[in-house]
KOLZAFI-664567 format. One line per 2 residues: their letters; for each residue x, y, z of C-alpha. Coordinates in steps of 0.2 Angstrom, whole numbers, plus 5000, padded with zeros to 4 digits. Layout:
// KOLZAFI-664567
a	X,Y,Z ~ ...;
END
This chain:
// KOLZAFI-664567
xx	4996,4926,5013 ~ 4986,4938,5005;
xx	4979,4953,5016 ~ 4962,4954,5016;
xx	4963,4936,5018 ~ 4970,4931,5034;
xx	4974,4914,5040 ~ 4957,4911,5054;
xx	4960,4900,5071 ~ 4949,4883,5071;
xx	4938,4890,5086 ~ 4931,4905,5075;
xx	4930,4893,5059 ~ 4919,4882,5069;
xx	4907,4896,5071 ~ 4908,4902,5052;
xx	4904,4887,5044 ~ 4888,4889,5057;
xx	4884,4904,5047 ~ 4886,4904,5030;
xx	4884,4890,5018 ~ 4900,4881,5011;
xx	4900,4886,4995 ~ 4899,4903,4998;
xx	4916,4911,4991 ~ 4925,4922,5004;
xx	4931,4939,4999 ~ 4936,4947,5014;
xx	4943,4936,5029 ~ 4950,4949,5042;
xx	4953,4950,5063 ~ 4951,4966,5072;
xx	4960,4969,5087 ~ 4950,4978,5099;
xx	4933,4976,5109 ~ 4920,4990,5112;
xx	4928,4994,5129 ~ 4945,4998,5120;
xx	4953,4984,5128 ~ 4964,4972,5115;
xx	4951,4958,5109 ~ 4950,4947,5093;
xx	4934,4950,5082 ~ 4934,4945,5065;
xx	4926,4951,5049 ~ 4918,4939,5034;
xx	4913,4946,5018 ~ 4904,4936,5007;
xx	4895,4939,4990 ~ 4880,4936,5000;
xx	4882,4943,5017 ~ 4897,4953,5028;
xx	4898,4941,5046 ~ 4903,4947,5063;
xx	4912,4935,5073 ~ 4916,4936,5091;
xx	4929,4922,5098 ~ 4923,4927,5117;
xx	4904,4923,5118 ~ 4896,4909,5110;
xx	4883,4918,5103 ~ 4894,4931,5095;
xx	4890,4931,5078 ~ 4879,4942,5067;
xx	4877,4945,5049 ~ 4870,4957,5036;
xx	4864,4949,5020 ~ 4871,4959,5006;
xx	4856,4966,4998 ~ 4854,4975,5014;
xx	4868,4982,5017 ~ 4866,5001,5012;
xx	4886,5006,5015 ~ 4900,5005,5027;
xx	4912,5018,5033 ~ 4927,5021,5045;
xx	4930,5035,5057 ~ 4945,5038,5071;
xx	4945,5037,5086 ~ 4958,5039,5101;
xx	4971,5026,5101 ~ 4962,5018,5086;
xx	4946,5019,5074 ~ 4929,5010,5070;
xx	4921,5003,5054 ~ 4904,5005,5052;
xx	4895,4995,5042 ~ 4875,5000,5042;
xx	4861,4990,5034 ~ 4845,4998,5027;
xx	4835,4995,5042 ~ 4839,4993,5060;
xx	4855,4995,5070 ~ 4874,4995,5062;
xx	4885,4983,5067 ~ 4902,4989,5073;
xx	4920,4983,5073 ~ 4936,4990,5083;
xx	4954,4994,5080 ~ 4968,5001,5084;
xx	4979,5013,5073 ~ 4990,5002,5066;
xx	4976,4994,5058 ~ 4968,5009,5049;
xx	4975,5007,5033 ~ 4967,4989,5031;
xx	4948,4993,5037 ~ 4949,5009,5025;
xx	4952,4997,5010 ~ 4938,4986,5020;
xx	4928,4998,5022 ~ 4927,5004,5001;
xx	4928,4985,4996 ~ 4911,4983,5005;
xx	4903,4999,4997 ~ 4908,4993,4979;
xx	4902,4975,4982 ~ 4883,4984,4986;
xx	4886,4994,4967 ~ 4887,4978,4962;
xx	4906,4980,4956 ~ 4921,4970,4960;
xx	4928,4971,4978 ~ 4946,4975,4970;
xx	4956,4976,4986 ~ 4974,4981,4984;
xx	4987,4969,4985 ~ 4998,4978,4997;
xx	4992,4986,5012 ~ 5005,4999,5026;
xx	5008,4989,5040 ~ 5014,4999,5056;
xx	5019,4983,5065 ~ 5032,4966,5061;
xx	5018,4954,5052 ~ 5029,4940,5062;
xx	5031,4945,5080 ~ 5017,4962,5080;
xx	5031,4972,5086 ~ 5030,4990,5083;
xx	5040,4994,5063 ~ 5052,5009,5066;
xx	5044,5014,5048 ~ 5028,5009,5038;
xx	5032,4995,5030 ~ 5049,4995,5035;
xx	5060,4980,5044 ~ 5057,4974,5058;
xx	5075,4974,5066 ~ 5070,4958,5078;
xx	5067,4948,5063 ~ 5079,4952,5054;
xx	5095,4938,5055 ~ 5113,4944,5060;
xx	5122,4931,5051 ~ 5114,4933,5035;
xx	5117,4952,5034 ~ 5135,4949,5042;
xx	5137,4937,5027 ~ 5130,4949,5013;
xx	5140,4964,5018 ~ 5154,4951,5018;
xx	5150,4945,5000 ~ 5153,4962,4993;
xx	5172,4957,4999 ~ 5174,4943,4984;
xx	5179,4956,4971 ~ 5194,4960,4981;
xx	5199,4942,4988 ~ 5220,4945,4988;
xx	5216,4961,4998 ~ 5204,4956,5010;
xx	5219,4941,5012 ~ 5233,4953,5015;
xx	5221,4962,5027 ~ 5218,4945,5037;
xx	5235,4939,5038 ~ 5242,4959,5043;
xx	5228,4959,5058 ~ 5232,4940,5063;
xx	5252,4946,5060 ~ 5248,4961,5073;
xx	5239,4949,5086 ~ 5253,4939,5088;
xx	5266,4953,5089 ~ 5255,4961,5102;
xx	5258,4945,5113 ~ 5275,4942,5114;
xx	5280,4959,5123 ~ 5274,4953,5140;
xx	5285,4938,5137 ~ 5301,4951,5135;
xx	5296,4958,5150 ~ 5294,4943,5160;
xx	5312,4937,5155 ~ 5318,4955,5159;
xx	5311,4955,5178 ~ 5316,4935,5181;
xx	5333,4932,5169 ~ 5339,4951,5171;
xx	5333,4962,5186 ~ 5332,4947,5200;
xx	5346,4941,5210 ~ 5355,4928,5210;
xx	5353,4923,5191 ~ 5355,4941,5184;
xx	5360,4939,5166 ~ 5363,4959,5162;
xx	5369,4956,5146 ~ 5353,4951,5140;
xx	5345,4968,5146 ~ 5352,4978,5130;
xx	5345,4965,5117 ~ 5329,4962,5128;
xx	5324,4981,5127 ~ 5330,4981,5107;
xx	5318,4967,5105 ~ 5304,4976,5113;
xx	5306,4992,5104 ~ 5308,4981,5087;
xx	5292,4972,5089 ~ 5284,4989,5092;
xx	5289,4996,5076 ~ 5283,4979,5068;
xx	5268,4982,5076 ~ 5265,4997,5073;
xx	5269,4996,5054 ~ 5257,4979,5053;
xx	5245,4990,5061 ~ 5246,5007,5046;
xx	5246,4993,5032 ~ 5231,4984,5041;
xx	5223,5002,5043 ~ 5227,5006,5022;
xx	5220,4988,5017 ~ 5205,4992,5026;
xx	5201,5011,5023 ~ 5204,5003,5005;
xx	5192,4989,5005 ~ 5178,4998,5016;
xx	5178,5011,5003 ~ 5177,4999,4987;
xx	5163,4990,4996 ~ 5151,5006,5002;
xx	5152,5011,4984 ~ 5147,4996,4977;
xx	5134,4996,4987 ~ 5129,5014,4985;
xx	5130,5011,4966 ~ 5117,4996,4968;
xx	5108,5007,4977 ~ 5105,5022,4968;
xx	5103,5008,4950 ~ 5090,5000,4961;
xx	5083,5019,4966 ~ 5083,5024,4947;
xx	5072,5008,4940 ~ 5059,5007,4958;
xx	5040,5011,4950 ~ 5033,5026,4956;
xx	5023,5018,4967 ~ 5038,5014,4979;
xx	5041,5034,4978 ~ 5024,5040,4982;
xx	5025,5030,5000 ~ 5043,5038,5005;
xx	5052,5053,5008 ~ 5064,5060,4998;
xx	5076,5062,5014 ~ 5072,5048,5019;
xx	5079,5036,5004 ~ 5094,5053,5004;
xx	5098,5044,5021 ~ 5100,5027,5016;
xx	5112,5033,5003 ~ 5122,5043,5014;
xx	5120,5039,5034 ~ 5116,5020,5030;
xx	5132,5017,5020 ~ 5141,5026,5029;
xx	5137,5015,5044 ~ 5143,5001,5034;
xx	5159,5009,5029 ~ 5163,5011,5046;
xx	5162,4995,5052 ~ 5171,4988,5039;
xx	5185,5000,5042 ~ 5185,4996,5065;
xx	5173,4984,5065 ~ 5179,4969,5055;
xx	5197,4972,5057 ~ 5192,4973,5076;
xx	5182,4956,5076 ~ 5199,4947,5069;
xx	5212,4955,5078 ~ 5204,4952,5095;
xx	5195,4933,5091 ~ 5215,4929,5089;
xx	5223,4940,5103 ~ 5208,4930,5115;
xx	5213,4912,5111 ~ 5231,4916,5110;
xx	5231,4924,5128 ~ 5220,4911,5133;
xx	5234,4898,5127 ~ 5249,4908,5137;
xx	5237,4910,5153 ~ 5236,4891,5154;
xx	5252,4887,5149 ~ 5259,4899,5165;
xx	5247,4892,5178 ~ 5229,4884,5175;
xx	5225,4889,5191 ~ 5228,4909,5191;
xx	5218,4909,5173 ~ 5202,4901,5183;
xx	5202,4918,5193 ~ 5205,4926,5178;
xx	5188,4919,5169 ~ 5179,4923,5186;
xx	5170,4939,5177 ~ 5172,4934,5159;
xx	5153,4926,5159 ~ 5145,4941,5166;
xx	5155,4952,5153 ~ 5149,4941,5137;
xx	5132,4940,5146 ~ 5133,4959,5149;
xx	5138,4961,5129 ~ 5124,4951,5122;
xx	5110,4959,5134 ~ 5116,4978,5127;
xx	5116,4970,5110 ~ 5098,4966,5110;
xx	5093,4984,5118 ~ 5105,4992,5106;
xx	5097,4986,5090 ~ 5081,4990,5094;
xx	5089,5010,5099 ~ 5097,5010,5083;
xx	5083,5006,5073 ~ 5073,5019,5081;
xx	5086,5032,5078 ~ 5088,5025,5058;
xx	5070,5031,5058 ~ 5071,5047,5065;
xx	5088,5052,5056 ~ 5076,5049,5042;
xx	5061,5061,5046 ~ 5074,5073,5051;
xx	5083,5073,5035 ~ 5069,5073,5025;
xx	5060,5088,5037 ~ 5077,5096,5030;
xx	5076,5093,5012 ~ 5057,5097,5013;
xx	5061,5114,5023 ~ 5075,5120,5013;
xx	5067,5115,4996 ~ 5052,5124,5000;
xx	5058,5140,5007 ~ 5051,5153,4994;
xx	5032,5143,5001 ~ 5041,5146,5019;
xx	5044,5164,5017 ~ 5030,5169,5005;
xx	5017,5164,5019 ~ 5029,5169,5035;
xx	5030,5153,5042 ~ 5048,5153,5049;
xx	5044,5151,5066 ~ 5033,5136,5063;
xx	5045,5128,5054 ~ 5059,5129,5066;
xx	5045,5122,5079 ~ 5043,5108,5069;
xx	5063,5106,5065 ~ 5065,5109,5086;
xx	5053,5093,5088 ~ 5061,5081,5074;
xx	5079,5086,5083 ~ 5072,5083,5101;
xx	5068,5067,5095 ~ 5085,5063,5088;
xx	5091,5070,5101 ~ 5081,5060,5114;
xx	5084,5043,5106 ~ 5103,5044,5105;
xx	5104,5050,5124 ~ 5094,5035,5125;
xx	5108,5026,5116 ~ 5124,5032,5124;
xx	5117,5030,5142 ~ 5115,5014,5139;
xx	5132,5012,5132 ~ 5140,5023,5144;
xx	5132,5011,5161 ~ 5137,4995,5151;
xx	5156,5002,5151 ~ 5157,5008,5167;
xx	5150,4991,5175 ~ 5161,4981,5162;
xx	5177,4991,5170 ~ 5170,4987,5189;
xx	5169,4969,5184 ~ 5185,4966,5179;
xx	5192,4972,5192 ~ 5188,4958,5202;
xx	5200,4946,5192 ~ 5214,4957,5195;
xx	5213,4957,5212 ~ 5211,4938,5211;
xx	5227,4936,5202 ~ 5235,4950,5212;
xx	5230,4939,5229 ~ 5234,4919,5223;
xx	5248,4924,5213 ~ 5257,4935,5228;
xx	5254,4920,5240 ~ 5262,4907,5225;
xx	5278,4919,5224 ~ 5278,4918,5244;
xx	5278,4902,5244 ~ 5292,4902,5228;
xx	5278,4892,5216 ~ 5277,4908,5205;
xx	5290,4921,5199 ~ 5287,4936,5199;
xx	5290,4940,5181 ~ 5277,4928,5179;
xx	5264,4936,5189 ~ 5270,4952,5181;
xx	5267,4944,5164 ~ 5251,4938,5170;
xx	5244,4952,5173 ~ 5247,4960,5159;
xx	5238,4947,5152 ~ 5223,4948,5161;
xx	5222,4968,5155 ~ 5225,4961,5137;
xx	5210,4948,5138 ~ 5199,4960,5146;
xx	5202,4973,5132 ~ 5194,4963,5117;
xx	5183,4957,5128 ~ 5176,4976,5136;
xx	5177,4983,5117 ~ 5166,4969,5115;
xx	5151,4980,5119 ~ 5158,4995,5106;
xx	5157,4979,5096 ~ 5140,4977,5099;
xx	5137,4995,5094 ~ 5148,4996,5079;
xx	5138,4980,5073 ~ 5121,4987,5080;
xx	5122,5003,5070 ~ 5130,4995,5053;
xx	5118,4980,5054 ~ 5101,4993,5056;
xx	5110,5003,5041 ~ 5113,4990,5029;
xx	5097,4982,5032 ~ 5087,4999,5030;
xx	5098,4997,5012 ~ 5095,4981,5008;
xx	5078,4981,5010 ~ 5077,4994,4994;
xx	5089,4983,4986 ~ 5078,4970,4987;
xx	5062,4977,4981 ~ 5054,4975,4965;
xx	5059,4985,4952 ~ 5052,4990,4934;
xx	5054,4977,4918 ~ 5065,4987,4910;
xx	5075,4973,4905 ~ 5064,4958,4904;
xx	5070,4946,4892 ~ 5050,4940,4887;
xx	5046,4957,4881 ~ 5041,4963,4862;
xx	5055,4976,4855 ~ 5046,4992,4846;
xx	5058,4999,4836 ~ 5045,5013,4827;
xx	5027,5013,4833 ~ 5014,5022,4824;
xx	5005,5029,4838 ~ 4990,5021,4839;
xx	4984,5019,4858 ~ 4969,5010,4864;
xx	4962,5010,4882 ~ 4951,4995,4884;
xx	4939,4994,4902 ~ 4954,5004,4911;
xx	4953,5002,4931 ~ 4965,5008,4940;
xx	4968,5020,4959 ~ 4985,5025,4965;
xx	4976,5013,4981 ~ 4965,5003,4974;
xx	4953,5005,4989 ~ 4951,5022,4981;
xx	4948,5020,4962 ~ 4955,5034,4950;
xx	4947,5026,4932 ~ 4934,5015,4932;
xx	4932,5006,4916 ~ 4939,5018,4902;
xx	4936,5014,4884 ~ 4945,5025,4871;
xx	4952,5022,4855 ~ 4965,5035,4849;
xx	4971,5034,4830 ~ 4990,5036,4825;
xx	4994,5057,4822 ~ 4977,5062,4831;
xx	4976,5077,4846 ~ 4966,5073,4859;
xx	4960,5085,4872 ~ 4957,5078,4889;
xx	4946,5090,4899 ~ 4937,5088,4916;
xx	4939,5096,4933 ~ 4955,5092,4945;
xx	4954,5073,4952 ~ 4944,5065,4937;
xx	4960,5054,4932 ~ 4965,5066,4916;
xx	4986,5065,4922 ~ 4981,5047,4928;
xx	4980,5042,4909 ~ 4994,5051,4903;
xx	5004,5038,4917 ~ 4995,5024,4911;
xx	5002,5029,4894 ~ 5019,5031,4897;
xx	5018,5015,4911 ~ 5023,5025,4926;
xx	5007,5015,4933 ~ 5000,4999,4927;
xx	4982,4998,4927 ~ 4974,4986,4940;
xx	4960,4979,4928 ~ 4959,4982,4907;
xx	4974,4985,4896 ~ 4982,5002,4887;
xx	4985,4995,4870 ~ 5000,5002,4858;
xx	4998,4998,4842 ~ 4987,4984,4847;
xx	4997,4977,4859 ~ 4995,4978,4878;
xx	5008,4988,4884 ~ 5014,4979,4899;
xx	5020,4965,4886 ~ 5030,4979,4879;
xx	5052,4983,4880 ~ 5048,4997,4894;
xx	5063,5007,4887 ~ 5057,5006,4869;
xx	5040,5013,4876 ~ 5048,5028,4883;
xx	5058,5031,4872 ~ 5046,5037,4860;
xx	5036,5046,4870 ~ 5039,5065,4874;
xx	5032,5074,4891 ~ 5029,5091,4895;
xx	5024,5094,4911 ~ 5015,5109,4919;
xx	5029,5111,4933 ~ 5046,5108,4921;
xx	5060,5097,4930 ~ 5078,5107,4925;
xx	5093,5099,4929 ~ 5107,5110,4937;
xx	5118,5109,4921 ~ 5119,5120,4906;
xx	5102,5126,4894 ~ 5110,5116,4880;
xx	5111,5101,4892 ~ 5094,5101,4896;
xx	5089,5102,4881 ~ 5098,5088,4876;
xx	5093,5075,4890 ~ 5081,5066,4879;
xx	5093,5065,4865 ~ 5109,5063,4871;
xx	5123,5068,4860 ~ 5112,5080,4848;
xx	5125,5094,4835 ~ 5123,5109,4842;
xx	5113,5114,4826 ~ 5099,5100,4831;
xx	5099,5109,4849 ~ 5096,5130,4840;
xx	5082,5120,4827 ~ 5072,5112,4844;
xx	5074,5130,4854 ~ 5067,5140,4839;
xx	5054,5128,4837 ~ 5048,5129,4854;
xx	5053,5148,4854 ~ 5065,5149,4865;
xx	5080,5153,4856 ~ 5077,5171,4856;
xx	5078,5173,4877 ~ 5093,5160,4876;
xx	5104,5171,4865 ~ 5102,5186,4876;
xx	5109,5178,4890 ~ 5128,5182,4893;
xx	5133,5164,4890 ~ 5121,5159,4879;
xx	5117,5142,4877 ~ 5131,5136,4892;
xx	5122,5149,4904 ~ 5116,5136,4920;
xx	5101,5137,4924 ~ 5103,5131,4943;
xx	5094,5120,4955 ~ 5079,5115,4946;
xx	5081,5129,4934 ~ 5079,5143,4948;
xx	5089,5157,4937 ~ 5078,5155,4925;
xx	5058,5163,4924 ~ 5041,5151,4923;
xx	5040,5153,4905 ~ 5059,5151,4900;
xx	5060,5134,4908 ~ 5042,5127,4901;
xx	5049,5133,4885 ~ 5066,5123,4889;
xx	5057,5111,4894 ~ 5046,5110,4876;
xx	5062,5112,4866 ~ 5068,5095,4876;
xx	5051,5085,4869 ~ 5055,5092,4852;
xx	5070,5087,4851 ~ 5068,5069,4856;
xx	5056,5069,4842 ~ 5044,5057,4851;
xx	5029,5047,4844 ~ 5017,5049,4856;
xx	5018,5068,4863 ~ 5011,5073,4880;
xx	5006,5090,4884 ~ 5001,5093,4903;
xx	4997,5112,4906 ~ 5012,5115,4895;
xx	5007,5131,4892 ~ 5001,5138,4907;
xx	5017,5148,4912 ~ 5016,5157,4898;
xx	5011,5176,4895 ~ 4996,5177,4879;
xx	5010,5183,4865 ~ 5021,5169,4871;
xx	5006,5156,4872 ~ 5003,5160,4852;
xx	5018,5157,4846 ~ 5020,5140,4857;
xx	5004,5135,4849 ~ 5009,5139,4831;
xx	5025,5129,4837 ~ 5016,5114,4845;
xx	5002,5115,4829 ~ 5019,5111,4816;
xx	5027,5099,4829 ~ 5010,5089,4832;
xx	5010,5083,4814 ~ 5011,5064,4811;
xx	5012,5063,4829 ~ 4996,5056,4842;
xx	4995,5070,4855 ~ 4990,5070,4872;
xx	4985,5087,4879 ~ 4979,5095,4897;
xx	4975,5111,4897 ~ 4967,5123,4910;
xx	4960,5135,4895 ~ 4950,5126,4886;
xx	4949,5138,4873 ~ 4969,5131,4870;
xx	4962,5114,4864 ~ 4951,5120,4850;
xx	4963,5114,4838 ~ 4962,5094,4845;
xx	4955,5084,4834 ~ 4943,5079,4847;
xx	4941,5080,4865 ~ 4937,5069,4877;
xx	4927,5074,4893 ~ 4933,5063,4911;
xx	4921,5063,4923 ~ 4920,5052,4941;
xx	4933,5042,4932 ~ 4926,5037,4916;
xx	4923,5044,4898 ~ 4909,5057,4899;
xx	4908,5064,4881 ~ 4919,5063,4865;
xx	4920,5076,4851 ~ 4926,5093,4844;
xx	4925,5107,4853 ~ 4909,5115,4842;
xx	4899,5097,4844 ~ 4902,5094,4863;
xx	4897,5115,4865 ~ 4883,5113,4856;
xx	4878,5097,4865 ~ 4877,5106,4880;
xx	4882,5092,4892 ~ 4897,5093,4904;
xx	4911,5101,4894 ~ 4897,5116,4888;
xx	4895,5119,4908 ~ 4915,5118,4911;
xx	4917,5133,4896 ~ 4902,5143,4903;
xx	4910,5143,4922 ~ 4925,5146,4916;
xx	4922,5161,4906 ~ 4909,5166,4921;
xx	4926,5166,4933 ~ 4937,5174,4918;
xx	4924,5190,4918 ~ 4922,5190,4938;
xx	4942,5191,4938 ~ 4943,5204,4924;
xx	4927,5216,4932 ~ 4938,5215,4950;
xx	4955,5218,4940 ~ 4944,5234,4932;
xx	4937,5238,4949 ~ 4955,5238,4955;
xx	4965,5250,4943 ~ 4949,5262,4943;
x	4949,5263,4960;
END
């Protein structure tokens, strides 16, 4: 079902086909949850070419419309608890619809396709839209657009998480005979015991030659036990170990090829904790968990088979609490899923408040906000911390009333079975055995609940993992597309529309033409979509309407790692590796001579810093090249794009961390290294792109002006008023500088 196009009840159709005509195409078909009072209602919202409809499912009168031509816009605003679209005609009263939260993010898309349809433009709603609650059963998500655990199926995930085990079929077969090995082991002790009390230690039939080889046996079928028990332990630390890293490795491949569109809706820590916590999770049920399931699904039906044989009767007694403590399992089941989810999600915002803390701690110092952010650490830990109290309460109650329960068979046993050996139907090694017995059934059958948990917590994680897993990735391999060994550099941007949410446009309707070995200046002020090309070139982004042409060809038809491989990227903030300056250097050509690397740093003028430092080109350059200045990484980051000798070369601000002597000589770098090559280039100063071959002006999304720098200055249009305000702002900053060191 598409979302701005939801499925309508028969009642509320009835009274749309009433008012509008039936070829009218619908564009926008969406419910509302929420009457005027705040109490939960259903209203519904047509949109038409011709008209928006408001229908009301309670009153039989309750629909009104707007013909389009007089709509003069619509708008959104929160509220408590919710929000409100407005949509207002040209003359008399708005018309109003309610919400709650959970809808926002749908009746802002709403909201803009409504005022592009009264431009006259395309409604161009996005595909996708945040959902804060299950589309299935309106539960509330533990994360946007995250799983909702109640629909999710056991079996299946049981299944997949099992499926990584076909690699290793003669383990998992030595692990499964070693744990059904154990089980039986584990039930002939109280056998030994009961031929001990009956054949040895009661009169008149005392056989105390038996006693020595009895006690041996018991103490041998320890030891066996014990030794299936390490070998069952080694198997499955083995397996669990193999599995988690297969799946950590699907993982992080799936991570490495998701669009950048998956990135910008999640945390970092947050996708950090499915790789770690998640997995982890996993691991651990695979290592107690599934060994666990085995061992005691045997042990049950076997000490089910010796209760019987002994005395039907006694084991009737014996099942008296059995269904409450299944029933008991399976209610905490279902409240532990939905507490594990929960604390999945808040792991997740706590790990990624860390990351975000700790990464930003020069921001945290420079503007003395240490005790804020411990505040908001206090509150993502109290959270934690509130949900897993949550958690253990519950499975601390469910223990303790498990223990109470079965208590009652015991004193079932204890009473029948004393007045059976009274009455010499029972011997007492019997009831001893019995009762042993009993504690043994009752075992699997308490741990059934840490079952529960173990499952509980493994299932949340490995779902929370799958569902990257799943996820559509970029076409990197995609047999249909054209291979580009060498392209020439020619790129085309024809009728470009494109917004990182398409309810918000970025570009709207680019057309540039850019010829093979040119510069090209893009100029404008922050937000008009100058960097939103440059990810339309390199297909970070794809664009929602149009096409970027290579060479004549649309690029999305293109081998994605051909594309990329020929084109090289400087960015204003540079991304160092923690490795060695050599390595950095060499990450877009892997394998470079040493040679290659000293000709790319003296190009982009960085040999001369690298040779002072006391390991030279192997000196590290730490976490995102922290050891190193502004302008040593840019220029790092410059000799990397030389080197890989791209096609296409993007320059954004790739000079702005540069003091003015070092500037020049990146410039007389950049002027030799842009030959034969189509350039893209961002820059603050405008005065740095007077060597472009032409510039192009972006304004409110679209190509404003096109030309050199002395025609768009003499033209005096938008660019001429950029230059002037910026060289206003230059001499204001250089008068107070003045002002400063005279004073």
């Amino acid at each position: 079902m598409k979302p701005f196009l939801e499925t309508m009840p028969p009642v509320i159709g009835q009274k749309l086909g009433v008012a509008k005509n039936p070829d009218e195409e619908v564009l926008i078909q969406v419910a509302a949850d929420m009457g005027e009072g705040g109490r939960f209602d259903q209203h519904w919202l047509v949109v038409t070419p011709q008209r928006v409809l408001f229908v009301d499912g309670q009153h039989e009168n309750g629909t009104r419309q707007i013909p389009m031509d007089q709509v003069a816009g619509a708008r959104v605003e929160a509220l408590i608890g919710g929000g409100m679209l407005e949509v207002k005609p040209k003359e008399g009263r708005p018309a109003y619809l309610h919400y709650s939260s959970s809808l926002a993010a749908k009746f802002t898309a709403v909201a803009e396709g409504i005022n592009r349809l009264t431009r006259g433009e395309d409604v161009a709603l996005p595909s996708e839209v945040e959902h804060s609650r299950c589309p299935k059963c309106s539960r509330l998500l533990p994360e946007k657009d995250g799983l909702c655990p109640a629909c999710v199926k056991k079996w299946d995930t049981l299944k997949r998480i099992a499926g990584y085990l076909k690699p290793y079929v003669p383990r998992t077969a030595v692990l499964v005979l070693l744990t059904a090995a154990g089980a039986l082991i584990e039930l002939l002790p109280p056998l030994a015991v009961r031929s001990i009390i009956d054949d040895v230690l009661t009169p008149p039939h005392a056989h105390r030659d038996w006693l020595l080889w009895l006690v041996f046996g018991l103490l041998g079928l320890r030891v066996v036990g014990w030794l299936c028990q390490v070998g069952r332990g080694w198997t499955a630390v083995w397996l669990a170990s193999q599995v988690v890293a297969s799946i950590r490795r699907q993982l992080y491949q799936r991570l490495q090829y998701m669009p950048l569109r998956f990135y910008d809706k999640r945390r970092t820590g947050s996708l950090m904790s499915r790789l770690t916590n998640d997995t982890s999770r996993v691991e651990g049920f695979l290592i107690d968990g599934l060994p666990f399931i085995i061992s005691n699904i045997l042990m049950i039906l076997g000490i089910l088979s010796f209760l019987l044989y002994m005395s039907w009767r006694l084991t009737l007694y014996v099942l008296v609490p059995v269904p409450a403590i299944v029933l008991g399992g399976w209610m905490i089941w279902e409240r532990m899923r939905g507490l594990w989810a929960r604390w999945s999600a808040k792991w997740a915002r706590f790990s990624s408040h860390l990351n975000e803390s700790i990464s930003g701690i020069r921001m945290v110092k420079a503007f003395a906000q240490e005790e804020r952010e411990a505040q908001r650490f206090d509150r993502r830990n109290d959270e934690l911390r509130q949900v897993s109290v949550l958690a253990d309460r519950n499975i601390f109650v469910f223990f303790t009333s498990m223990n109470f329960l079965m208590s009652f068979g015991v004193f079932f046993v204890w009473y029948f079975g004393g007045r059976q050996i009274l009455h010499q139907e029972l011997k007492l090694g019997d009831l001893m055995a019995f009762v042993s017995y009993i504690w043994m059934l009752y075992g699997p059958l308490k741990w059934f609940g840490e079952l529960t948990n173990w499952m509980t917590r493994a299932f949340a994680g490995a779902e929370r993992v799958f569902e990257i897993i799943d996820s559509s990735i970029e076409p990197a391999g995609d047999p249909q597309a054209l291979p580009l060994a060498r392209m020439e550099g020619a790129v085309a941007f024809r009728e470009v529309h494109f917004g990182y949410d398409r309810a918000k446009p970025v570009l709207k309707g680019v057309d540039l033409e850019v010829q093979p070995g040119e510069m090209i200046g893009l100029v404008g002020k922050s937000g008009v979509g100058k960097s939103t090309l440059i990810n339309l070139v390199c297909r970070f982004y794809d664009a929602d309407r149009g096409a970027v042409e290579i060479d004549g060809t649309d690029i999305r038809k293109l081998r994605l790692e051909d594309l990329r491989r020929q084109i090289g990227l400087v960015h204003q903030q540079s991304f160092l590796f923690d490795d060695t300056i050599i390595e950095n250097i060499r990450y877009g050509k892997p394998g470079a001579s040493f040679e290659e690397v000293v000709r790319a740093a003296r190009a982009a003028n960085a040999h001369e810093f690298i040779i002072t430092k006391p390991d030279g080109y192997d000196t590290m350059v730490g976490e995102q090249g922290n050891k190193l200045s502004g302008g040593e990484k840019q220029r790092i980051a410059i000799a990397r794009a030389i080197l890989h000798d791209p096609r296409i070369l993007i320059l954004d601000e790739a000079t702005s961390s540069l003091d003015t002597a070092t500037e020049k000589k990146i410039q007389e770098a950049i002027a030799r290294l842009i030959r034969g090559r189509t350039t893209f280039a961002i820059a603050h100063r405008l005065s740095t792109l007077r060597s472009a071959n032409r510039l192009v002006v972006i304004d409110e999304g679209k190509v404003a002006e096109i030309g050199t720098h002395q025609e768009l200055m003499e033209r005096e249009g938008i660019f001429y008023d950029l230059v002037k305000t910026q060289q206003e702002t230059t001499a204001v900053v250089a008068v107070g500088g003045g002002k400063n060191e005279n004073g």
